[in-house]
N, CA, C and O atoms as a printed pandas DataFrame, in Angstrom:
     atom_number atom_name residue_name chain_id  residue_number  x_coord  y_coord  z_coord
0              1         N          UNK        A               1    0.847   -1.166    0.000
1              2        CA          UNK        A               1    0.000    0.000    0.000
2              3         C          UNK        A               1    0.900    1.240    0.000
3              4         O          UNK        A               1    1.682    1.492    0.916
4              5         N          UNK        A               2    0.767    1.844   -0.874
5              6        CA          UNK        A               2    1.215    3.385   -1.329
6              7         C          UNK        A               2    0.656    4.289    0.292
7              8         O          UNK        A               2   -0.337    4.126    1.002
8              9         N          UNK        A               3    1.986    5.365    0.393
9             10        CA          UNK        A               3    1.844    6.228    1.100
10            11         C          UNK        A               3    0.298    7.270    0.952
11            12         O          UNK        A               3   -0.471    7.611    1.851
12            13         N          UNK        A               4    0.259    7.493   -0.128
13            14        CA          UNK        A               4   -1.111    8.024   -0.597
14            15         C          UNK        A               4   -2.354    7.686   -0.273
15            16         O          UNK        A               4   -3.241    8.524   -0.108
16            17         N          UNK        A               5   -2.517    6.470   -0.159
17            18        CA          UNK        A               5   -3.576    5.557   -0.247
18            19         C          UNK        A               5   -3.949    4.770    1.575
19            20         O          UNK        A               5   -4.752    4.044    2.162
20            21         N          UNK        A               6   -2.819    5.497    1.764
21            22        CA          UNK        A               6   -2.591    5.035    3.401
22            23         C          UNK        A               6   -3.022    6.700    4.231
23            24         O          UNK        A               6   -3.364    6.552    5.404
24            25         N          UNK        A               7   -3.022    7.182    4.064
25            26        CA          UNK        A               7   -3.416    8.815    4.151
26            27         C          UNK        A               7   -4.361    8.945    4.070
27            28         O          UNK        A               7   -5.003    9.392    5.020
28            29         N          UNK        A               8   -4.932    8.630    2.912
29            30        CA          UNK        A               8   -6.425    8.950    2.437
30            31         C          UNK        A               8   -7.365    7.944    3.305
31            32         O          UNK        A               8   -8.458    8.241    3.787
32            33         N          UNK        A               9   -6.697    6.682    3.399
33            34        CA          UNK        A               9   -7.948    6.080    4.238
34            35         C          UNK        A               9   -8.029    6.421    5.807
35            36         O          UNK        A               9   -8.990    6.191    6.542
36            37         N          UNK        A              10   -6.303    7.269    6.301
37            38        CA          UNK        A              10   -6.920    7.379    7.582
38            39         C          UNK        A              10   -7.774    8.691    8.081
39            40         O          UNK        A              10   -8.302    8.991    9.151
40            41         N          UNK        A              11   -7.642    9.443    6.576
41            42        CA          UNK        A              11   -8.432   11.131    6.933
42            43         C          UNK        A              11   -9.749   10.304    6.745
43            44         O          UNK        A              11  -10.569   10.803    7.514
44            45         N          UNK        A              12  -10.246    9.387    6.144
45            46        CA          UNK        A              12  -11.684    9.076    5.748
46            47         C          UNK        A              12  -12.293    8.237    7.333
47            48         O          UNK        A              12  -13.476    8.338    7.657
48            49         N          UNK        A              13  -11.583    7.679    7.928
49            50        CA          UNK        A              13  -11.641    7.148    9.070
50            51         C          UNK        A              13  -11.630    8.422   10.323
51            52         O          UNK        A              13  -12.160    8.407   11.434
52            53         N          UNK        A              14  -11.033    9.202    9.834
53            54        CA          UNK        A              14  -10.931   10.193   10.993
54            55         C          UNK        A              14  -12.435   11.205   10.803
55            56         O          UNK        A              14  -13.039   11.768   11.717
56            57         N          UNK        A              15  -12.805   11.212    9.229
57            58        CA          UNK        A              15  -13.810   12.026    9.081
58            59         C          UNK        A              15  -15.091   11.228    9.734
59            60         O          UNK        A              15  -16.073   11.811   10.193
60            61         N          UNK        A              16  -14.967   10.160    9.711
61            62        CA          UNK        A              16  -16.007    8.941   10.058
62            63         C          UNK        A              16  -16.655    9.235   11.621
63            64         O          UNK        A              16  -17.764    9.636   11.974
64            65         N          UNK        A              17  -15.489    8.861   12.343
65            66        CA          UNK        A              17  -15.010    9.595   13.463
66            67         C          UNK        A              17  -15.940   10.808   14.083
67            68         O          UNK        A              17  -16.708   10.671   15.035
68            69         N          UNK        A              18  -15.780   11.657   13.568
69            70        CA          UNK        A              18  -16.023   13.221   13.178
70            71         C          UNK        A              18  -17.588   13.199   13.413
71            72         O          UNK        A              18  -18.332   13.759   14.217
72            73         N          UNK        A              19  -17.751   12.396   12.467
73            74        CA          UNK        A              19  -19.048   12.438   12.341
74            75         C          UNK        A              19  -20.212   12.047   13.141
75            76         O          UNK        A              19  -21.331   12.429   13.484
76            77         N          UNK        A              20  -19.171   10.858   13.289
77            78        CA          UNK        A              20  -20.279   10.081   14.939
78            79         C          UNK        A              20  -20.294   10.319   15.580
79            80         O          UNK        A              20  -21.212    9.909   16.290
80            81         N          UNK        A              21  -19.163   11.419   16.242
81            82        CA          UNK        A              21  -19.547   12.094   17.145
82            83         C          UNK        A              21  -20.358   13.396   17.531
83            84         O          UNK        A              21  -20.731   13.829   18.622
84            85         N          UNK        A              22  -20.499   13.874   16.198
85            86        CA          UNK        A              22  -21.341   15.053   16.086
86            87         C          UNK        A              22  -22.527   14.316   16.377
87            88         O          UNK        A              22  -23.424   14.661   17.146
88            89         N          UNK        A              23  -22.470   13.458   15.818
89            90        CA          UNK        A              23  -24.095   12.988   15.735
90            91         C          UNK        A              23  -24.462   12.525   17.430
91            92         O          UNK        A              23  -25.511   12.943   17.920
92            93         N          UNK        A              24  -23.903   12.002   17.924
93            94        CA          UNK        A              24  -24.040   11.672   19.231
94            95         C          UNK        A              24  -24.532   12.921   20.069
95            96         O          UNK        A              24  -25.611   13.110   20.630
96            97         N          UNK        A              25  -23.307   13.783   19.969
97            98        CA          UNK        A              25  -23.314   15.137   20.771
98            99         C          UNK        A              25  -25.180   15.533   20.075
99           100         O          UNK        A              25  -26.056   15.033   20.780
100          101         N          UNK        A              26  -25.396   15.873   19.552
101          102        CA          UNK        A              26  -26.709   16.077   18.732
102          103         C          UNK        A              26  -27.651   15.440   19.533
103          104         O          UNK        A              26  -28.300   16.124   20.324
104          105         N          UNK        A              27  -27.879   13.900   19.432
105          106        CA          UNK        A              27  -28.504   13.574   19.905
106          107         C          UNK        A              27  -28.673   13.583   21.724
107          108         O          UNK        A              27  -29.742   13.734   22.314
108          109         N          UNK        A              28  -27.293   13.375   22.386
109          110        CA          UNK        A              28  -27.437   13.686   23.972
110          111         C          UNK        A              28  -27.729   14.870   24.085
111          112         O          UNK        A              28  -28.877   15.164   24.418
112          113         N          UNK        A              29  -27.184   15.436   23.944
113          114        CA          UNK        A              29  -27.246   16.817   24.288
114          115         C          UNK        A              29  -27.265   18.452   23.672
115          116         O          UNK        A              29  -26.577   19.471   23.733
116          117         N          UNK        A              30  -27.921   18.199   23.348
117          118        CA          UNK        A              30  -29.240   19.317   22.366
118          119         C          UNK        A              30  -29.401   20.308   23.411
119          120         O          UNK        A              30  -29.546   20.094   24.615
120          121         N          UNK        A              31  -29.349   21.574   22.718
121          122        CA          UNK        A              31  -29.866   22.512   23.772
122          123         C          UNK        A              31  -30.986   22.639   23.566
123          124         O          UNK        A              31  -31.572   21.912   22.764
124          125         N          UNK        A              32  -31.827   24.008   24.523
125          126        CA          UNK        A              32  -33.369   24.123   24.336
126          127         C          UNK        A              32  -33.344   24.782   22.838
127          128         O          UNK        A              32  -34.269   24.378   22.133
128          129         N          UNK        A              33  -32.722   25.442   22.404
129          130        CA          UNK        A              33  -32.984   25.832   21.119
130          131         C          UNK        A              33  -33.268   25.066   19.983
131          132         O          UNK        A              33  -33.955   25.457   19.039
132          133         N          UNK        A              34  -32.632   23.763   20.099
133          134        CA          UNK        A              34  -32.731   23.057   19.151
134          135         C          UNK        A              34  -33.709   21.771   19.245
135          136         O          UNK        A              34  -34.457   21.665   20.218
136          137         N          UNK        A              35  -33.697   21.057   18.496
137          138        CA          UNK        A              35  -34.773   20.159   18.551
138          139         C          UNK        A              35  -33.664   18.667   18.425
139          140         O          UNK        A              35  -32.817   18.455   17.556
140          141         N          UNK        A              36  -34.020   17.836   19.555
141          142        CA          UNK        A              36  -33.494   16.877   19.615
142          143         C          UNK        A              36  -33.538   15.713   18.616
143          144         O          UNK        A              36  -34.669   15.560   18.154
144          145         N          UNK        A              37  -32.598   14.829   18.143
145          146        CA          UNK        A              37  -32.541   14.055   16.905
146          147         C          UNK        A              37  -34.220   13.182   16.801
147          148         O          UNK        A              37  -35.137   13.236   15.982
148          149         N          UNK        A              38  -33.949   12.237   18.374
149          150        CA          UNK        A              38  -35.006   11.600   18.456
150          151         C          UNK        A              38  -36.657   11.907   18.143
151          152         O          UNK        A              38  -37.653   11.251   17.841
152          153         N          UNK        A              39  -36.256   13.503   18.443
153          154        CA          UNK        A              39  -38.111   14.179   18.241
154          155         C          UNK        A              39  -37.973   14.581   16.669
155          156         O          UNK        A              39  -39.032   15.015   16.217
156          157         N          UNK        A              40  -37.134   14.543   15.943
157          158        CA          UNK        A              40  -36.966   14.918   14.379
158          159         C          UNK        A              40  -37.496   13.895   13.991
159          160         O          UNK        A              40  -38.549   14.052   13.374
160          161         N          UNK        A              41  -36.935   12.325   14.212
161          162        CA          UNK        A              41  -36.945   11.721   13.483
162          163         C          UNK        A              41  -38.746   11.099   13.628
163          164         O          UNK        A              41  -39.414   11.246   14.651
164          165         N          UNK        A              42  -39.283   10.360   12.257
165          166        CA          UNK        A              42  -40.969   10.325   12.477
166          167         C          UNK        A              42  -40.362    8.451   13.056
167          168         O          UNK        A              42  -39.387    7.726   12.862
168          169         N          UNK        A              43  -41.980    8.385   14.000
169          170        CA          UNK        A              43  -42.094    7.645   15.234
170          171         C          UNK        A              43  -42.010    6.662   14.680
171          172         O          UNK        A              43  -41.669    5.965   15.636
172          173         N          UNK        A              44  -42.071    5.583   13.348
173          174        CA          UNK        A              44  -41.933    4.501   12.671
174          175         C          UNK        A              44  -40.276    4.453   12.851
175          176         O          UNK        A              44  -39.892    3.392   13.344
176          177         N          UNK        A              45  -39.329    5.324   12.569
177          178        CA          UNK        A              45  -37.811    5.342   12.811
178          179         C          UNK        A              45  -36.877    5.096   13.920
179          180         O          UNK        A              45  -35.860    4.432   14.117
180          181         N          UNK        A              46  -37.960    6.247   14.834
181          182        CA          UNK        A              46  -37.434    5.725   16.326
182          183         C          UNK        A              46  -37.458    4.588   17.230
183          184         O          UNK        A              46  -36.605    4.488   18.112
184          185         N          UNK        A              47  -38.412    3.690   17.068
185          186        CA          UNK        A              47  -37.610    2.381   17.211
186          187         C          UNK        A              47  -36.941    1.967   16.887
187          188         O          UNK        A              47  -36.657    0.887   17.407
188          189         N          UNK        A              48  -36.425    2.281   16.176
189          190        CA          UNK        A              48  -35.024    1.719   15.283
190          191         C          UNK        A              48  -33.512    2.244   16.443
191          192         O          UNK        A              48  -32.360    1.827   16.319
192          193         N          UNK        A              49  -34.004    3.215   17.476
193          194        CA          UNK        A              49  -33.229    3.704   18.270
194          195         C          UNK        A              49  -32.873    3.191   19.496
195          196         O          UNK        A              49  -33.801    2.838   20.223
196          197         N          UNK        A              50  -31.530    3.045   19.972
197          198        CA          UNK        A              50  -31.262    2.230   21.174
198          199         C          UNK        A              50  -32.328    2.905   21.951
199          200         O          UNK        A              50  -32.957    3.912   21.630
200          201         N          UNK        A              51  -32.457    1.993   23.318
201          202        CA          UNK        A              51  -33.827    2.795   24.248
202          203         C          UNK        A              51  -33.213    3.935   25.038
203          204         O          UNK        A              51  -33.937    4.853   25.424
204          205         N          UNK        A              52  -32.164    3.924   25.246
205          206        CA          UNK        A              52  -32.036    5.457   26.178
206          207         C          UNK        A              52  -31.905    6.885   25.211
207          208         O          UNK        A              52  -31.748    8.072   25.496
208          209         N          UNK        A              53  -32.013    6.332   24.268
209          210        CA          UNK        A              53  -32.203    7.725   23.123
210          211         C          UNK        A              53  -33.878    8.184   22.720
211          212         O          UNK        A              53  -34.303    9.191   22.154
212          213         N          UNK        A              54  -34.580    6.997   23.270
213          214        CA          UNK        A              54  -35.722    6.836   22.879
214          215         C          UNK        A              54  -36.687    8.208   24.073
215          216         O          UNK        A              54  -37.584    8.013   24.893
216          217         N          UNK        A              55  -36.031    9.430   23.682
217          218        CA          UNK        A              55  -36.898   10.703   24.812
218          219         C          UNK        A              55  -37.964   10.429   24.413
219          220         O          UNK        A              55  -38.215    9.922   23.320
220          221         N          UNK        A              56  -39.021   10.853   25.588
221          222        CA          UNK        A              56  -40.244   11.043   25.344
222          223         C          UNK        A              56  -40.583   12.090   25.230
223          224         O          UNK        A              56  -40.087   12.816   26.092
224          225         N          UNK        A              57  -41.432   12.743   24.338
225          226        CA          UNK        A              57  -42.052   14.551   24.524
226          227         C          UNK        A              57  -42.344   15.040   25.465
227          228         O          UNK        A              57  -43.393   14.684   26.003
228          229         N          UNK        A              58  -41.472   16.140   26.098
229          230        CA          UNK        A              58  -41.915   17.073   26.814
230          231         C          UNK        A              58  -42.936   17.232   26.431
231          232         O          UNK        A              58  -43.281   17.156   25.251
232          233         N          UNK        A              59  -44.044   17.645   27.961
233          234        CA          UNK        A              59  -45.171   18.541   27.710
234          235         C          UNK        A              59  -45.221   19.598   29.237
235          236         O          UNK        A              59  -44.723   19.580   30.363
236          237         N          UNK        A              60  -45.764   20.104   28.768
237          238        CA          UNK        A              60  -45.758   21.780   29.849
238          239         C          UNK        A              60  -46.547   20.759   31.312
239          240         O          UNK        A              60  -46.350   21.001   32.503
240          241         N          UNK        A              61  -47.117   20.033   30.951
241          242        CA          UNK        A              61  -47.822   19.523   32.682
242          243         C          UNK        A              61  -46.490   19.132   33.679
243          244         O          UNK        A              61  -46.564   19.399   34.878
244          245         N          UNK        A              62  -45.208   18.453   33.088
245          246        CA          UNK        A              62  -44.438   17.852   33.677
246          247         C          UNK        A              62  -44.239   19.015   35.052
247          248         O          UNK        A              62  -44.273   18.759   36.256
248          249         N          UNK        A              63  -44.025   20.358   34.357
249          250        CA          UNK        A              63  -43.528   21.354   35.790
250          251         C          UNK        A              63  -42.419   21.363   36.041
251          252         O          UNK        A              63  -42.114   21.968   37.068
252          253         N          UNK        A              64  -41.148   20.607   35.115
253          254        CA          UNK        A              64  -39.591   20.900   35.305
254          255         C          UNK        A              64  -39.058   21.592   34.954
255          256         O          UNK        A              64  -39.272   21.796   33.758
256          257         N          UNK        A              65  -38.025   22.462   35.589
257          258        CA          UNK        A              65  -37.231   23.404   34.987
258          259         C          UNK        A              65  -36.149   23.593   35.962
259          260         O          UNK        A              65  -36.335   23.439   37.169
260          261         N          UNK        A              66  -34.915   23.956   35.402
261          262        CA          UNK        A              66  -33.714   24.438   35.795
262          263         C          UNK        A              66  -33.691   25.954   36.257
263          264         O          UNK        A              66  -33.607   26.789   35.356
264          265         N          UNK        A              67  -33.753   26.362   37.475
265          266        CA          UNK        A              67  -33.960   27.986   37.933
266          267         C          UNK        A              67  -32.902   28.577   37.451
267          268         O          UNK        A              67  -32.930   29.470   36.605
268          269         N          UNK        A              68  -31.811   28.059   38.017
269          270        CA          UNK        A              68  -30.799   28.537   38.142
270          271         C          UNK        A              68  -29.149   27.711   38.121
271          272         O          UNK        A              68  -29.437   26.533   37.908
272          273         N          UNK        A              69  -28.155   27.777   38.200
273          274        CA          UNK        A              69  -27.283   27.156   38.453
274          275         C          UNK        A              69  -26.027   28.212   38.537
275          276         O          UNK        A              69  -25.797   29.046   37.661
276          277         N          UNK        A              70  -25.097   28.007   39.978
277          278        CA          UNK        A              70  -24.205   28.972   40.585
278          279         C          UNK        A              70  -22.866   27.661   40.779
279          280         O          UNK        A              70  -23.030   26.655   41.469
280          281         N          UNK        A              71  -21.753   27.934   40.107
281          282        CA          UNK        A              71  -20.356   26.854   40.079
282          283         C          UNK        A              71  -19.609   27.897   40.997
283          284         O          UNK        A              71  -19.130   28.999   40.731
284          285         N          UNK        A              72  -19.692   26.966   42.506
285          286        CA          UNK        A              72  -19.066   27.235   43.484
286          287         C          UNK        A              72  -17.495   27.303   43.148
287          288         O          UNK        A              72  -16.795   28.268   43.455
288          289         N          UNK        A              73  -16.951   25.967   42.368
289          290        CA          UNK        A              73  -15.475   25.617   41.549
290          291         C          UNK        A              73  -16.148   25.274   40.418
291          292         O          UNK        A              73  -17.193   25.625   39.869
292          293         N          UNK        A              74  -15.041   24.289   40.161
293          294        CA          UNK        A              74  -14.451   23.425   39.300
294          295         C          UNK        A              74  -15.176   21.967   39.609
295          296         O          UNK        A              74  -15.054   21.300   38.582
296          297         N          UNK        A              75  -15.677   21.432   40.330
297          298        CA          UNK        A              75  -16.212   20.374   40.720
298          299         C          UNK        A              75  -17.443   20.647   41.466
299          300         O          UNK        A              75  -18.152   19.642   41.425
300          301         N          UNK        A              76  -17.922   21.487   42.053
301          302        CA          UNK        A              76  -19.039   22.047   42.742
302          303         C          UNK        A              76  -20.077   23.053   42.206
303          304         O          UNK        A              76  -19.576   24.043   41.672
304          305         N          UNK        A              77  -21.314   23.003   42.239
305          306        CA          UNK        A              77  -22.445   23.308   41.444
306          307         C          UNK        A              77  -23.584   23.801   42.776
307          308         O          UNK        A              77  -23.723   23.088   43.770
308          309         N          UNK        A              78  -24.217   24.908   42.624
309          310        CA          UNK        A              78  -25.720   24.734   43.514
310          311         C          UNK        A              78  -26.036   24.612   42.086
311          312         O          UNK        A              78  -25.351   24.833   41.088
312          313         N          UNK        A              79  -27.642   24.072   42.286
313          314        CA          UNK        A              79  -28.660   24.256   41.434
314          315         C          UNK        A              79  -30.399   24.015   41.469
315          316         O          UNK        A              79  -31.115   23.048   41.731
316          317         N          UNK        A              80  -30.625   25.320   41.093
317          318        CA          UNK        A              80  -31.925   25.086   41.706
318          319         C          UNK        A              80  -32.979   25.039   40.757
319          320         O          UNK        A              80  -33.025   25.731   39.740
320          321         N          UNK        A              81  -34.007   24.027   41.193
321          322        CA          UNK        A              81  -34.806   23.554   40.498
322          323         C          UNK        A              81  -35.974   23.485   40.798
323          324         O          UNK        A              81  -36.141   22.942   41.890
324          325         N          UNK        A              82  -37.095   23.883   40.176
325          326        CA          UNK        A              82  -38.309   24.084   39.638
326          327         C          UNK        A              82  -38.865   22.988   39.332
327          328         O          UNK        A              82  -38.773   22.646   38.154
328          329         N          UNK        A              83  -39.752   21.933   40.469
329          330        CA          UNK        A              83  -40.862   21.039   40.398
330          331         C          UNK        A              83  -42.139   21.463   40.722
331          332         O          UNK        A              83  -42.146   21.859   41.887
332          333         N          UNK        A              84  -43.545   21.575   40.033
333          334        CA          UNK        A              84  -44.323   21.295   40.393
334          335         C          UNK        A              84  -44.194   22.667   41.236
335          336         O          UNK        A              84  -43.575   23.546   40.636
336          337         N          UNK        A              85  -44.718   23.037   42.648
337          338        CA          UNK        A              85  -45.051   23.676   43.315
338          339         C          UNK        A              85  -43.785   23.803   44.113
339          340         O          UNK        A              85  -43.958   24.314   45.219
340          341         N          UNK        A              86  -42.734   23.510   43.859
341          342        CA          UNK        A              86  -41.669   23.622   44.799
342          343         C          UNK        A              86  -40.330   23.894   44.367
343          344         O          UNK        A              86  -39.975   23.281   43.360
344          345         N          UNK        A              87  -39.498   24.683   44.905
345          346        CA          UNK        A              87  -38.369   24.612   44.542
346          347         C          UNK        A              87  -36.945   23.871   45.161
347          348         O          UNK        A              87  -36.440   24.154   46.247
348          349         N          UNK        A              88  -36.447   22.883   44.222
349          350        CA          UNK        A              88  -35.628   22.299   45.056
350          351         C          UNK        A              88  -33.704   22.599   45.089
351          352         O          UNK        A              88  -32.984   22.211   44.169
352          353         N          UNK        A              89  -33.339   23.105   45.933
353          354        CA          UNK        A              89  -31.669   23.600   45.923
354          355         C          UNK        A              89  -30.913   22.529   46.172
355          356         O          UNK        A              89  -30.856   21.924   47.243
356          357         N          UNK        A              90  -30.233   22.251   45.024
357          358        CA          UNK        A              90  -29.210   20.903   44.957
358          359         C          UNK        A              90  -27.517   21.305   45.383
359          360         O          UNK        A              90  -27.220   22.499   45.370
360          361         N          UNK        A              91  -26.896   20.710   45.597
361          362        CA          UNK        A              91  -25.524   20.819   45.612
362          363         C          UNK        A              91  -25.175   19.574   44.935
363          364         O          UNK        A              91  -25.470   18.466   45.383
364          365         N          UNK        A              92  -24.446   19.806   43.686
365          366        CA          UNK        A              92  -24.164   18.815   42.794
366          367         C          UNK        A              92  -22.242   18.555   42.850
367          368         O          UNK        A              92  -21.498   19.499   42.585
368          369         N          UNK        A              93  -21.907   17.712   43.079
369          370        CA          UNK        A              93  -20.154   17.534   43.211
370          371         C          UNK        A              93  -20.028   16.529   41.883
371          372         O          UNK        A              93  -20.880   16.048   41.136
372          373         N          UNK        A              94  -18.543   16.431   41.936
373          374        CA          UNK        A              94  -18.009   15.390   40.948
374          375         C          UNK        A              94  -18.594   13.863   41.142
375          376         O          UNK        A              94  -18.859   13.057   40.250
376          377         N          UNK        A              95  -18.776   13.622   43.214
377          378        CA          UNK        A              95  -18.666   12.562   43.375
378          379         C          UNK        A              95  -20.194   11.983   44.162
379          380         O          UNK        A              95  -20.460   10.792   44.326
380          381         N          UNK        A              96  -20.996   13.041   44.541
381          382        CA          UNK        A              96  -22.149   13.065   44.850
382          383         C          UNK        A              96  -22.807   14.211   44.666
383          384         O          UNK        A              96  -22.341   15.228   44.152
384          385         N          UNK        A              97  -24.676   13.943   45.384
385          386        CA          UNK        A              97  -25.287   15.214   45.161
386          387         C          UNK        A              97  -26.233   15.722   46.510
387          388         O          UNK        A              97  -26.644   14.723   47.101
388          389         N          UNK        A              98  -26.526   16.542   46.925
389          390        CA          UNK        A              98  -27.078   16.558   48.083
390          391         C          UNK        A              98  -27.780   17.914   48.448
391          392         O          UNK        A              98  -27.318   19.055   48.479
392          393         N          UNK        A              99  -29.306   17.334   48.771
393          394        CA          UNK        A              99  -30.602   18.672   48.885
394          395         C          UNK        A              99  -30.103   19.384   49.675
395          396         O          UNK        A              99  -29.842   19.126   50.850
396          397         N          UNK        A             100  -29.995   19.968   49.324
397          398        CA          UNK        A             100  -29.620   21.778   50.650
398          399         C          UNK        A             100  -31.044   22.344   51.038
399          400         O          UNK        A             100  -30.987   22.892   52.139
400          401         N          UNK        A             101  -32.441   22.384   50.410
401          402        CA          UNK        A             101  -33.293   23.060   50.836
402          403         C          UNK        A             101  -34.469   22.821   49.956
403          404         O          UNK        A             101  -34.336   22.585   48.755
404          405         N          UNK        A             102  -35.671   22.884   50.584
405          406        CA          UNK        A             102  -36.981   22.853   49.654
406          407         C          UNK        A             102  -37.561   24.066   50.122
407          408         O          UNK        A             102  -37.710   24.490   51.267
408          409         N          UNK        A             103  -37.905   24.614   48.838
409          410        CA          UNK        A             103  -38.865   26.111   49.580
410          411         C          UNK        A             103  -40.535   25.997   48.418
411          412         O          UNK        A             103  -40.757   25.900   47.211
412          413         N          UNK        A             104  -41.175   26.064   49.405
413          414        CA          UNK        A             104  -42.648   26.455   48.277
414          415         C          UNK        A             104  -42.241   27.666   47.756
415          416         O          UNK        A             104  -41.499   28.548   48.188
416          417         N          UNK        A             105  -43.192   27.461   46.232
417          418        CA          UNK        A             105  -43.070   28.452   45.458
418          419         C          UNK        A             105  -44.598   29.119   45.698
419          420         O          UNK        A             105  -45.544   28.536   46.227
420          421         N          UNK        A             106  -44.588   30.783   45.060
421          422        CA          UNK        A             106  -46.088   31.287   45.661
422          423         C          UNK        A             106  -46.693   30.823   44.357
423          424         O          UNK        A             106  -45.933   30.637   43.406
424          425         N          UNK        A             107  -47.500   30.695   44.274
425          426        CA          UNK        A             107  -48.570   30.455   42.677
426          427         C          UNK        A             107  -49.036   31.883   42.223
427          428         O          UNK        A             107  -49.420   32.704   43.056
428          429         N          UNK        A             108  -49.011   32.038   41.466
429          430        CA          UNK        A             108  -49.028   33.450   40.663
430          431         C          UNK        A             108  -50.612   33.451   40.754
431          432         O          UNK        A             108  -51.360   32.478   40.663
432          433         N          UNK        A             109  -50.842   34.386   40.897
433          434        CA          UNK        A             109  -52.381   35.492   40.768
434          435         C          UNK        A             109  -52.945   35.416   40.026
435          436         O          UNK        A             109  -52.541   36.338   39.317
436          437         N          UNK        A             110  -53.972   34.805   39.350
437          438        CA          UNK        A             110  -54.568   34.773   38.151
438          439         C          UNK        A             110  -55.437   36.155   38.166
439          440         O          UNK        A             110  -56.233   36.556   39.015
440          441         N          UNK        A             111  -54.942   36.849   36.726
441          442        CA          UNK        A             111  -56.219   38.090   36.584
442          443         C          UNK        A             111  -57.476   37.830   35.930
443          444         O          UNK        A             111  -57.622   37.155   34.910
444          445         N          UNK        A             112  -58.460   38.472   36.656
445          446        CA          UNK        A             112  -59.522   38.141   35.806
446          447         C          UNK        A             112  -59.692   39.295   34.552
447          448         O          UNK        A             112  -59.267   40.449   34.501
448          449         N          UNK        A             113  -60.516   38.477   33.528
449          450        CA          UNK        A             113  -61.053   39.694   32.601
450          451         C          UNK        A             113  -61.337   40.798   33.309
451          452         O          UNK        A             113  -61.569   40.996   34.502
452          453         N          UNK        A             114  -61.274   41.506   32.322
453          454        CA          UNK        A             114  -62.007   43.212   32.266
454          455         C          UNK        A             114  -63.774   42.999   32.099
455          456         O          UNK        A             114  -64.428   42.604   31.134
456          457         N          UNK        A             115  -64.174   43.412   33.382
457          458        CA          UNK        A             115  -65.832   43.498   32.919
458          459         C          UNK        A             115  -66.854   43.956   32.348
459          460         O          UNK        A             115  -67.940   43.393   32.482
């Protein structure tokens, strides 16, 4: 095998590479802006998908959300989170994780129409 031909197959292997991992990154971890692989693809396809890729659709009843998040370091995280009627303050480490606090949240005021 020619020097040439030995080159070319390892940039094609490296592009290969390249690729699967984009695609991975894509599929784990999608930001909110974007739309995750699994919800692109139509529901006859996605079985075709290992099961931990297999997300299910968000819908607004769930009540989850990320409030906030404050990186104490390099290995240390608060983060607070938005369930349902409550907010929960995490301390997240490299090597564990541990509730610091639950606080009720107030429920917002509903206005009525104009009469």
């Amino acid at each position: 095998m020619d020097m040439i031909t030995y080159i070319s197959a390892l940039l094609a292997v490296f592009l290969l590479l390249g690729l699967f991992a984009l695609v991975m990154r894509q599929m784990t971890q999608g930001g909110m802006r974007t739309r995750r692989l699994s919800h692109a693809l139509p529901p006859a396809w996605r079985r075709l998908l290992p099961r931990a890729l297999r997300l299910p659709a968000l819908n607004s009843d769930e009540g989850f959300a990320v409030a906030n998040v404050r990186a104490l370091d390099a290995r240390r995280r608060i983060v607070a989170v938005d369930y349902r009627d409550k907010r929960y303050i995490l301390l997240l480490s490299h090597n564990n994780e541990q509730l610091l606090d639950t606080l009720t949240l107030a429920k917002p005021k509903r206005r009525l129409p104009p009469a």
